[in-house]
Each structure stands twice: as C-alpha cells, then as structure tokens.
N, C-alpha and C positions, 0 to 999 in steps of 0.2 A: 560401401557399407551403408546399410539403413539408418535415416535418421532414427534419434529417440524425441518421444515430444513428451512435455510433462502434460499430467494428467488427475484427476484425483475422482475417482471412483470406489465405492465402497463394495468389496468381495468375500466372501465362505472360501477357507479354503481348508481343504481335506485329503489325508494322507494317513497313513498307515505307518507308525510306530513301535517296534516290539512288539508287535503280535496288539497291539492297540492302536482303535482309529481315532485321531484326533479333529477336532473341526476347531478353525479359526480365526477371526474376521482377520479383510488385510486389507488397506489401502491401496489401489495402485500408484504410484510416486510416475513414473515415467515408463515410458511405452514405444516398442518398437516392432516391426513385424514380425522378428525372431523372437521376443521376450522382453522384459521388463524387469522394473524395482518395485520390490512391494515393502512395507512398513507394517511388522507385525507385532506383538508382543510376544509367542511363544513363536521361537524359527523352528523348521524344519530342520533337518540334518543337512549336510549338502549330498546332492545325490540322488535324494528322496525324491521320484513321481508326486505329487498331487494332483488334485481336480480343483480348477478355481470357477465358482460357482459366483453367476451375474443377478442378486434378487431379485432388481427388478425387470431385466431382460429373461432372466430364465435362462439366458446359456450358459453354456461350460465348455472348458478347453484342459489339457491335462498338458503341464508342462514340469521341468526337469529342474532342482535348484544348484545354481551351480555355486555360488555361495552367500556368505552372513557376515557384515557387521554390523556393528553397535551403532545402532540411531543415533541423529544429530540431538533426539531429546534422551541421550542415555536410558530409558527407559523402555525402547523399542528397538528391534532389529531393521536394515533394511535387508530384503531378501534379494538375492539376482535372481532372475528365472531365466530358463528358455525354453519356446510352446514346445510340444512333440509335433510332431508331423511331417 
C-alpha cells in the first residue's frame, strides 16, 4: 500500500452539482499516489468527479470523492479523494 505524507498546499477545486458548477478552494491535508485528504468548507457529494486546479503550478488532475467528514475545526470538511487514472 502507498505511503501518505502530509502536506499543505493550497487548490481550486471544481465539480459539477445539480446541473450547477461549483468552484472551491481546498487544502491538501495528506497525499498519496492514489489520492489524498483535502479540508474544504463546502464538500462535494461523495461520488462526484472534480478537477483540482494547482494556482501556482497550473496543473490539474480529476479525481473521484470517496468520502466527508467533519473537520478537526468543526467548521470544515475533510474530503477523501482518489486521482482518476
């Protein structure tokens, strides 16, 4: 199994909701070659494709949420992801 290492990089991320696109900064919390934790304040659904967008690299990667809970500050979500590919 891949390690995860923590990590804290600031990301856009973007997904499609009810027929509405949403955009929303997320932290990356922890990181592993399959997928990560990210700390958002609005979560995705689980399930939901996104694109998580790198401002100041410019890349992007489209990964899958597998699921949400409730942040360590109550106040934020952490999200599970895993990249597609």
């Amino acid at each position: 199994m891949p390690e995860a290492f923590p990590l804290e990089i600031l990301l856009q991320a973007l997904w499609t909701q009810g027929g509405t696109g949403c955009c929303e900064p997320a932290h990356a919390l922890q990181a592993a070659s399959h997928g990560g934790v990210l700390q958002m304040k609005k979560a995705p659904p689980v399930g939901v494709e996104m694109t998580l967008s790198n401002p100041l690299s410019g890349e992007s990667v489209v990964a899958r949420v597998l699921g949400v809970q409730p942040g360590s500050d109550r106040l934020s979500s952490e999200v599970t992801i895993q990249f597609r590919g």
